[in-house]
N, C-alpha and C positions, 0 to 999 in steps of 0.2 A: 418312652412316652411320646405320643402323637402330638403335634404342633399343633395342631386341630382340636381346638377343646371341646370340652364336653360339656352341651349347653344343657342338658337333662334336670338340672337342679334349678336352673334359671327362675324368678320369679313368675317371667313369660313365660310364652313361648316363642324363644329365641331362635329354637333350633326352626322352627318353622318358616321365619327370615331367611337363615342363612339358605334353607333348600332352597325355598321361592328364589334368591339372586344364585345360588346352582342351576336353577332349570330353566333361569334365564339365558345364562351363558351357554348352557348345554343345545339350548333351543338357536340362539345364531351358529353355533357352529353343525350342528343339524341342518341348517335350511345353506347352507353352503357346501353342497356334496363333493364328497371324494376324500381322497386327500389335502391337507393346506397347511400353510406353517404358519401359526400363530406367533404374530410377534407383540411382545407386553414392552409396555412401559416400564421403564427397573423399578418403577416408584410402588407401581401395581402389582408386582413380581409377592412382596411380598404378604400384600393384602389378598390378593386371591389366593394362597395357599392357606390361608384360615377357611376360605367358601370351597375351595374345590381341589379333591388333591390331581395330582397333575398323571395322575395313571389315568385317573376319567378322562381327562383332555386329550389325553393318546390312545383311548377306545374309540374316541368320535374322530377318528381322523386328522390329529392335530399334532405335529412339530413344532415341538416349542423352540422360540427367543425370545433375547431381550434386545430392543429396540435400541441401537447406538448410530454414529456416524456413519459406520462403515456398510458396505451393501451388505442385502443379503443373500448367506449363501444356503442355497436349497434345492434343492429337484423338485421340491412345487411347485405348481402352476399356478397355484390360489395362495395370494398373500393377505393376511389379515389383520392389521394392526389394530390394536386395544390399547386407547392409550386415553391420558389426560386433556384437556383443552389447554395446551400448551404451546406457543408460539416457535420456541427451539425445537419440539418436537414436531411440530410441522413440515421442519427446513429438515430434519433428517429424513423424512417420510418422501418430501420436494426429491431432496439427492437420492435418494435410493431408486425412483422410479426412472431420471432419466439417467442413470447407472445402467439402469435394462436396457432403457432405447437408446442410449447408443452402444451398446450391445446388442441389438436383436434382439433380447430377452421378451420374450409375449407370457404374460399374465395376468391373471383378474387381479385385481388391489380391491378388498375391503378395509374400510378407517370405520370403528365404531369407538365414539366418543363416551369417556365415564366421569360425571354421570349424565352431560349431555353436552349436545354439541356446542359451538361457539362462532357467531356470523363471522368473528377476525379472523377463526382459522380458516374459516370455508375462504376467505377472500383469500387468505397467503395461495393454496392450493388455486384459487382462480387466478390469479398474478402470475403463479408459476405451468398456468396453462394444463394442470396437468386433473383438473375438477372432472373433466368429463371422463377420464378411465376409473372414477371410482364411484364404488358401491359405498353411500355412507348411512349412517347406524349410529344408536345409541345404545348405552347398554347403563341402565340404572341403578349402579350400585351407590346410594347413597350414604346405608349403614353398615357399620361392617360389627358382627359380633365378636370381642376379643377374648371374653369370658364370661362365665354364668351371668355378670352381676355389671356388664360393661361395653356399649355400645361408643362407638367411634366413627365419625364424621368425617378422617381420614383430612382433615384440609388445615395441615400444620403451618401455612403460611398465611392463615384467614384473618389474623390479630395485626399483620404487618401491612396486606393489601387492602384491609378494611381502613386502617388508622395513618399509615404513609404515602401509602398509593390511590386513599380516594376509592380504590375499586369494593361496592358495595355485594358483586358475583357470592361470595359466600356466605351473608346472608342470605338470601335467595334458596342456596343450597341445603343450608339448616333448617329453614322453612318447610321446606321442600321434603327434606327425612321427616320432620317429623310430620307433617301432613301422611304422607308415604305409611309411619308407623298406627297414623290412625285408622287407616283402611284394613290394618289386622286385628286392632285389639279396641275399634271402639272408639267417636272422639272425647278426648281427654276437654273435659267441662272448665279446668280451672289451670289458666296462664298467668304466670309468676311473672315476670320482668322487673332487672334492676340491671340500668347503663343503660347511654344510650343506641348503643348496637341493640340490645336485648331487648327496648322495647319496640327497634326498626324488626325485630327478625316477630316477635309477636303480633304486629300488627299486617306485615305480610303473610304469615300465618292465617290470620283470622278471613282475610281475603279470597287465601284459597278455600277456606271453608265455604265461604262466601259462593263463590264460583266452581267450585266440584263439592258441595256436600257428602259429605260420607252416613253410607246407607244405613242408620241405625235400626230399620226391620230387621237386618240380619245380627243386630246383633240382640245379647241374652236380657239389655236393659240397663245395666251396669257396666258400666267400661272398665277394662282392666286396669286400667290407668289412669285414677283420679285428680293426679297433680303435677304439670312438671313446672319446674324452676329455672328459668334462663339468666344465666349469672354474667355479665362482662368481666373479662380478665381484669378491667384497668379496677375493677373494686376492689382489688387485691393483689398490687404489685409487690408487696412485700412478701408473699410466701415463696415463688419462684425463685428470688434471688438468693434465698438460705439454703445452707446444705441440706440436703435431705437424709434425716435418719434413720430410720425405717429398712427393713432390712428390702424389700424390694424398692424401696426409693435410691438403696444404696448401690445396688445394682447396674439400675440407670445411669446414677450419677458415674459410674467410673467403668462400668463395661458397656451401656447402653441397650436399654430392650429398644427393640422393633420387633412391631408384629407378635407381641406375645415369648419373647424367645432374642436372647442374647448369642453373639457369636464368640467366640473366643478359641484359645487355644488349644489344641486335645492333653496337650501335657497338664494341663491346669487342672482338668478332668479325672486325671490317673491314665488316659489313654499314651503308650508311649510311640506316637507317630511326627516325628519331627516333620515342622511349618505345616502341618492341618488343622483344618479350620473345623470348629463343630459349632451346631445348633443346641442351645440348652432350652428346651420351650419351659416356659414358666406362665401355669393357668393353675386353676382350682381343679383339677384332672389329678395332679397331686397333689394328694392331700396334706402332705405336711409342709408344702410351700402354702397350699389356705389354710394352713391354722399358723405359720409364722411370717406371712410375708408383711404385712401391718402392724408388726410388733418393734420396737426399738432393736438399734442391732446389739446392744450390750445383755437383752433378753435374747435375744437367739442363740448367742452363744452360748449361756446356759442351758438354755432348754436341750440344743442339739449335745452338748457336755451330757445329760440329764438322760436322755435317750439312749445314748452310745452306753453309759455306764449300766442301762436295767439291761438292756439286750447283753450287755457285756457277764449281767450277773445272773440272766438266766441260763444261758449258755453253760456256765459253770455248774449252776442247777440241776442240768440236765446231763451235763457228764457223771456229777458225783451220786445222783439219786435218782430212785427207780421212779420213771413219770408214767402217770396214769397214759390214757387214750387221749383224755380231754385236756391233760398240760400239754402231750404233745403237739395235738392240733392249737393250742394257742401259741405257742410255741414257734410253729412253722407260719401261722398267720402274720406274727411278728418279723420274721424273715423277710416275707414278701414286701416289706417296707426298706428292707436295705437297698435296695437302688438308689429310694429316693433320700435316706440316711445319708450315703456314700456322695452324691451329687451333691447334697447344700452342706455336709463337713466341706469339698473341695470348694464350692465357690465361697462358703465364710469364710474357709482361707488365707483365699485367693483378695478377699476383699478388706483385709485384718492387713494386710501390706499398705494398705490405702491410708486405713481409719486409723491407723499404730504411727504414720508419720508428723514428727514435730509440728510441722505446718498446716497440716490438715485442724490440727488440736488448734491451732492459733486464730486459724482461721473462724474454727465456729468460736471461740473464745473473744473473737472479734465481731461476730456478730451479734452476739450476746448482746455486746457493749451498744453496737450500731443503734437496735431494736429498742435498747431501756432507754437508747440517748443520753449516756451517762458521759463522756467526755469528745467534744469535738476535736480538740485537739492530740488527743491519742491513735484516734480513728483515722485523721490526716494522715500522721506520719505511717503509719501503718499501710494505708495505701501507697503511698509515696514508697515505701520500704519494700512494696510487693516489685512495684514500675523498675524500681533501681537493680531487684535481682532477676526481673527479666521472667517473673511468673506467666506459665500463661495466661493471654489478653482476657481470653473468656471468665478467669479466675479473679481479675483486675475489674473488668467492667462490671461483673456480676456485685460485685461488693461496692464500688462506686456510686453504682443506681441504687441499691442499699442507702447509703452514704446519704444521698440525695435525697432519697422521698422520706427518713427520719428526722432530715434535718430543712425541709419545705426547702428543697435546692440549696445550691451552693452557691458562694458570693465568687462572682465573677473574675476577682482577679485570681484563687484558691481554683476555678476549674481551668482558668485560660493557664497555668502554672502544671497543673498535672496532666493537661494533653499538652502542652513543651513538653516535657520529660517523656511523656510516653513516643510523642514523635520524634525523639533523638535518636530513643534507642529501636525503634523500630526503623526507622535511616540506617543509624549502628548495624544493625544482623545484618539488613539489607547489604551495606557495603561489605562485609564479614563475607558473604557466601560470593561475591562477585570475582 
């Protein structure tokens, strides 16, 4: 199954998007002739392979990387970087160029910024003297479609540098998609807002309306999209920090999707190729990940039990009795589902290692507790019990902040008591490995 889902069912039209940001990219790497070696941001690596598969990229001319420390190595003359507005990723861009000069190395440098530039990075580049050998660009990819029914903004640290760092940049940028969304399907009449991010990203919104209005002659009079709802994460700290149970939530939590598609091991798969790595893409392309991925995983395992046993019993059907035309063709139709059968038996699996351990059980069994606020004191030592055997940190703080927001924070001396312990034995491993 292709990584690249299938927007075709989409409420929108999706697929219309993801062309328009293909024939974007397609269109700089066109107006830059010849040969070039495109180097991506690792970040981007995986978002443009949902827009654009990378045989396109090497029809126009294009040798791919990914953008690290080390120079780059090529027989191209034309370098093209596509990358984020990123300060770290500047100073590799910095090294890489006078890598060439003082080599001798002579070639054009394009930097097109996604989804637009930034005055800090242009200054690192003027500091490092090195502004005048480049061609710069933007390339607007603001939305990225992950599936029929799922549009992504791509900017997983927006909650951190909105809310710790002051930096207000990704509103701007939310604004900005969706403004961007309304120039395809219509402006959207009715803006929801709840938090105070969400009602800074609405009211910048309303602005650009303001100052580029979008052309409703062209459209049909009805907007395809009558309502959106802009939610702040902080209105609901409590869902994050629960396990998630759901069999595509389960997923996440312990193989991790990016980009539509988990990576893991081939042996987990049935493939028997020792230390490779496989893509499992998981969209509504397969069907019976969209009819069970929102479902509890204690019903998945049934169901997929449920499947294996008809196909198991027609099979035998079809050995011991004479089948029409039309059993056989249902028959073989059913068949054609065994890939994706055979794929989610191995990753239920694969994921039953996970959900089947004592502590995993304890743990939602503890937050049960957390959620009803049924005993403070149980819920202490029970973190305390996690610090002492050294769980991971993530598994610790996760239930902590739990901890906290059911019980309106914690008294001071109770949290200055569990970061001692935590920072003993993280001292502890520290000395351990040295």
């Amino acid at each position: 199954m292709a990584q690249v889902p299938n927007l075709d069912n989409a409420p929108i039209n999706l697929k219309s998007l993801r062309d328009q940001s293909q024939k974007e990219l397609i269109t700089i790497l066109k107006n830059i002739r010849g040969k070039k070696c495109l180097v991506i941001d690792p970040k981007l690596g995986g978002s443009l392979s949902l827009i654009v598969q990378s045989s396109l990229l090497k029809e126009h001319g294009a040798e791919l990387r990914h953008l690290n420390a080390e120079p780059v190595q090529t027989d191209c003359t034309k370098v093209v970087y596509l990358v984020r507005a990123q300060l770290d990723l500047m100073k590799f861009i910095c090294s890489h160029i006078h890598h060439d000069i003082s080599k001798g190395i002579q070639r054009e440098y394009f930097v097109y910024f996604v989804p637009r530039r930034a005055v800090v990075c242009e200054k690192i580049l003027e500091e490092e003297k090195i502004h005048h050998l480049l061609t710069i660009g933007e390339y607007p990819l603001y939305l990225i479609p992950l599936d029929e029914d799922v549009l992504s903004f791509e900017l997983d640290v927006a909650y951190k540098e909105h809310l710790v760092d002051g930096d207000t940049t990704s509103l701007w940028h939310i604004a900005k998609a969706i403004h961007k969304l309304e120039f395809s399907f219509g402006l959207i009449p009715n803006v929801r807002a709840k938090g105070k991010a969400s009602v800074r990203v609405a009211d910048i919104l309303n602005r650009m309306q303001s100052e580029e209005p979008v052309n409703t002659s062209e459209q049909t009079g009805v907007p395809e999209i009558n309502t959106i709802i802009l939610l702040d994460r902080e209105v609901d700290m409590i869902t994050p920090m629960c396990s998630q149970l759901t069999y595509e939530g389960l997923l996440d939590e312990f193989l991790g999707i990016n980009n539509g598609a988990v990576e893991l091991d081939s042996s987990i798969m049935g493939v028997q190729q020792e230390g490779k790595k496989i893509k499992v893409p998981l969209n509504s392309s397969d069907k019976l990940f969209k009819e069970i991925r929102d479902q509890n995983f204690e019903v998945v395992v049934q169901v997929l039990r449920q499947k294996a046993t008809s196909m198991k019993q027609d099979y035998t059907e079809m050995q011991t009795t004479n089948q029409t035309v039309s059993e056989l063709k249902d028959f073989v139709k059913k068949l054609n589902s065994l890939p994706e059968m055979t794929r989610h038996i191995n990753l239920g699996q694969h994921l039953t290692m996970f959900t089947s351990k004592p502590s995993f059980l304890a743990r939602l069994d503890m937050e049960q507790t957390l959620v009803e606020a049924e005993s403070y004191d149980i819920c202490f030592e029970y973190i305390e019990e996690m610090i002492h055997k050294q769980e991971p940190l993530i598994n610790v703080l996760r239930l902590l902040i739990l901890f906290s927001i059911t019980n309106s924070g914690l008294p001071k001396k109770n949290f200055d008591y569990l970061r001692q312990v935590q920072l003993f034995y993280l001292c502890f491993d520290m000395a351990s490995m040295l």
